[in-house]
N, C-alpha and C positions, 0 to 999 in steps of 0.2 A: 236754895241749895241744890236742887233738882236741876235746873236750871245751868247751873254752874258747871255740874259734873255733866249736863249734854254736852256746853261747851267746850269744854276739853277734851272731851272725848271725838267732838268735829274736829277738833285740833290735829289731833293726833292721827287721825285717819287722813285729813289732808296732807299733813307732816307726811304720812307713810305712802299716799298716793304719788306724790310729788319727785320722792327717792324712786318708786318704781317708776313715772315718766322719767324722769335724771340718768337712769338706768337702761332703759327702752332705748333714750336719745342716744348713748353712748356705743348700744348694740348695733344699732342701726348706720352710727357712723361708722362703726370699725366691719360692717358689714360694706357698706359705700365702697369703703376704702378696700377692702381684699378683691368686691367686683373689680375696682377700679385694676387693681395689680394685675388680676385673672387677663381683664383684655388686652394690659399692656403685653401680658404674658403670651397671651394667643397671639396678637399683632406680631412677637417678636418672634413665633415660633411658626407663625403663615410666612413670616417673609422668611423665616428659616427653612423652610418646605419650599418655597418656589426656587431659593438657592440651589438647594438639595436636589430638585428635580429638572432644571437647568444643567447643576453639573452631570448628572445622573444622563442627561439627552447629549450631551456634549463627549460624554465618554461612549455612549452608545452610537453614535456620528460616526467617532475616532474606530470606532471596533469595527462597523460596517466597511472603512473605507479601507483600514489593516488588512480585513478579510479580501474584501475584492484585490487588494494587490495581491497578497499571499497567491489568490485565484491564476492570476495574470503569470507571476513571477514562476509556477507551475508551468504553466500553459508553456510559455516560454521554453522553460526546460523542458519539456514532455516535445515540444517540437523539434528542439535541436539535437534533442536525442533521438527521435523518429530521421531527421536528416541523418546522424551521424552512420545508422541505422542504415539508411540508403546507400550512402558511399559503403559500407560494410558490403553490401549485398552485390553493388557493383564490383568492388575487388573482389569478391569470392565469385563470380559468375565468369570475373577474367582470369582467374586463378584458377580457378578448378572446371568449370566448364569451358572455357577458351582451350584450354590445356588439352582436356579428353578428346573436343573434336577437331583438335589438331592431328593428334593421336590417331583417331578415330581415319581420318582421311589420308594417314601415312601408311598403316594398317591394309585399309583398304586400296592404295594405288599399290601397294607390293602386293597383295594379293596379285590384285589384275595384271599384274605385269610378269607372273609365275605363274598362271594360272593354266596357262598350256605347256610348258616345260616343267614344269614341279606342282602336280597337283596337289600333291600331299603338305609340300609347304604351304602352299597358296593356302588351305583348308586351315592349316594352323593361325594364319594370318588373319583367315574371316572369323575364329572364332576369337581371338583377341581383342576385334573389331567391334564383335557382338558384345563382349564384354565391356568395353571402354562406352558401348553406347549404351548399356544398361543404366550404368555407371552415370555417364552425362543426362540419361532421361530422371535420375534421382536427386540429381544435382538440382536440374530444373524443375523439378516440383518441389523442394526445398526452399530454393529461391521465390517460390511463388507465395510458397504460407508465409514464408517471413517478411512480405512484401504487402499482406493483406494487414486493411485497417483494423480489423476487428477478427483476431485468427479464433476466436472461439464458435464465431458464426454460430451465434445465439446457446451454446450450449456450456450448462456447470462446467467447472474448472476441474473440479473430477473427472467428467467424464472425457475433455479434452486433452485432459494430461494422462490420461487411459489411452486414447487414441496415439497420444505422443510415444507411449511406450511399446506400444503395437508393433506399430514404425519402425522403433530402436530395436526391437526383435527379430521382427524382417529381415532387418539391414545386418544385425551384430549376434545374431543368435543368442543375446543374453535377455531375460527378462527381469529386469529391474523390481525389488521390493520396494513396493510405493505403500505410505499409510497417509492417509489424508483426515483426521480428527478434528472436527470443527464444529462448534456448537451454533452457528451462526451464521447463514451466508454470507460473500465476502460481495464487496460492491463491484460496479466491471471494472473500473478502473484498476482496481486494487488485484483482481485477478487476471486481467488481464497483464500484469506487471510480473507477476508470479509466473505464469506460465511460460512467457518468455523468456524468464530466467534458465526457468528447465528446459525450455525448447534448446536455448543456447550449449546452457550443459550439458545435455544429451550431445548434441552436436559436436562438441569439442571434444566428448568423450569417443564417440565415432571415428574423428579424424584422428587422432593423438594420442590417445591412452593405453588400446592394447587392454582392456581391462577386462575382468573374467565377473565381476560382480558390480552392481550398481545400488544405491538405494535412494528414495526420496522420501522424506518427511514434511509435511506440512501439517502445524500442530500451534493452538493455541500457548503462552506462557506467561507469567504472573506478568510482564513488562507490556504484551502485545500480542505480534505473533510470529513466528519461526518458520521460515524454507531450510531446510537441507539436502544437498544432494553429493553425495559419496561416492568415490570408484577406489576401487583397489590396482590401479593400471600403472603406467611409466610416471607417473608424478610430471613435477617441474619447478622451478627455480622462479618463484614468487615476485623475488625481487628484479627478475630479468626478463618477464614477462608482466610488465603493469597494463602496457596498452596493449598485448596482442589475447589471441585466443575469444576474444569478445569479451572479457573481462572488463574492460572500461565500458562497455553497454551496460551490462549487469549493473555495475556499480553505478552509471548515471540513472539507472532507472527507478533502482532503488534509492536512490537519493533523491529524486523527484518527489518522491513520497515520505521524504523525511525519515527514512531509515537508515540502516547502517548493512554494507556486507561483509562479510569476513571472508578471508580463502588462507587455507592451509595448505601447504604441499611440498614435499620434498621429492628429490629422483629417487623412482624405486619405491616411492610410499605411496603412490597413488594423489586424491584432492581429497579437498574436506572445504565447501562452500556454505555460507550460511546466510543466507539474509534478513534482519532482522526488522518487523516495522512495530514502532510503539502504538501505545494502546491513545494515545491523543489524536494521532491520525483523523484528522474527518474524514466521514463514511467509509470508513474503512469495513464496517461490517453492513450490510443491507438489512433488508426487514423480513425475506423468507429464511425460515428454519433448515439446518442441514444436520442432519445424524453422520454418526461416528461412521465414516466410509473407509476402506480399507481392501485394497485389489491388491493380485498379482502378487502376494505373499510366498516368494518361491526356496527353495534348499537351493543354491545355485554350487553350480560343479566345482 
């Protein structure tokens, strides 16, 4: 009886061993089987990563090779506006210094030719003279900075366009309200594009406007950043002057840069200039720091 009830008792525990290998075996395969899915899953997701990383070099190819055109297609521009730039400089040289020392040596033969029978005239003549050649000596050193490659000759755009206003006071007796607000230095490029805009408008305001006040702003804005430069002078007719006054320099140069310029102006209202460049611009800002500058703040008469 003893006996009996061992046996059954092997039984059973065999019985019970048996369900737990049955069980083991079944773990083991569905364990097989998820490894197996696991690698086909990695396999599918390695060669989904070399795709990934192929297109990924293939767009970054395409971006390097967009950029250097973008490069080029600048370059381009920035030459043919440097050209257009030259022919500018030669019409104004024949324009207005061909002129003066024309003058200048009409001046002077009447002189010498009344100098013994009308001193008094002759004298009015040489200071005429004197005047026309003052006149011609400003012309040609005008010609000469806007003729140079790099007109800031190594200095801030502040401090150049400080020097520009100098100039304009000299020259116009007005002293222009300039504010210059920048949290960031501007790269050369990019100042060197500015300043010549003001060099320009100063100049045009000089020749043309008759103006009693001037102002320049250059100031950071939620888009980018902002030039403006204002007179209160004779104005002009916008629409009838696209390509003269140097307005189609401005506007190529700032376009070079992917900006935008605006001009406002009626006769009798004075300008209203703005150029605007956005903030995507590359290196539009450099990596030396500029505090809020602000010169020449005047009550003008």
């Amino acid at each position: 009886m003893q006996n009996k009830d061992y046996h059954d008792s092997y039984i059973r525990e065999l019985a019970a061993l048996r369900l737990q290998l049955e069980q083991s075996h079944q773990t083991i395969a569905a364990l097989n089987q998820e490894k197996a899915d696991l690698e086909i899953l990695l396999e599918a997701t390695m060669e989904h990563a070399v795709v990934i990383e192929y297109e990924l070099q293939k767009a970054e190819d395409e971006l390097y090779r967009a950029l250097a055109q973008e490069r080029e297609l600048n370059q381009r521009i920035e030459n043919l506006a440097t050209l257009e730039e030259r022919h500018r400089i030669a019409r104004d040289i024949h324009d207005s210094l061909g002129h003066l020392l024309v003058g200048l040596n009409v001046q002077t033969e009447t002189a010498l030719a009344l100098w013994k029978d009308d001193p008094e005239r002759a004298y009015k003549f040489l200071t005429k003279a004197k005047q026309m050649g003052s006149q011609a000596l400003e012309a040609t050193r005008q010609s000469v900075a806007d003729m140079r490659a790099d007109p800031l000759q190594g200095q801030m755009l502040e401090d150049a366009i400080a020097s520009l206003t100098q100039e304009f006071y000299r020259t116009t007796g007005i002293k222009p309200t300039c504010e210059i607000c920048l949290s960031s230095h501007l790269s050369h490029r990019v100042s060197i594009v500015l300043y010549r805009i003001v060099q320009e408008g100063l100049t045009n305001i000089c020749k043309y406007a008759n103006a009693s006040a001037v102002t320049i702003q250059i100031q950071p804005t939620d888009t980018g950043l902002s030039l403006t430069l204002a007179d209160n002078g004779n104005g002009f007719q916008v629409n009838a002057n696209r390509s003269g006054f140097g307005l189609l320099g401005m506007r190529e140069r700032i376009t070079s840069l992917g900006g935008h310029l605006e001009i406002n102006s009626q006769l009798g209202a004075g300008c209203y200039i703005r150029a605007s460049l956005p903030l995507e611009i590359k290196n539009l800002f450099g990596s030396k720091p500029t505090n809020h500058y602000q010169m020449q703040k005047n009550t003008h008469r």
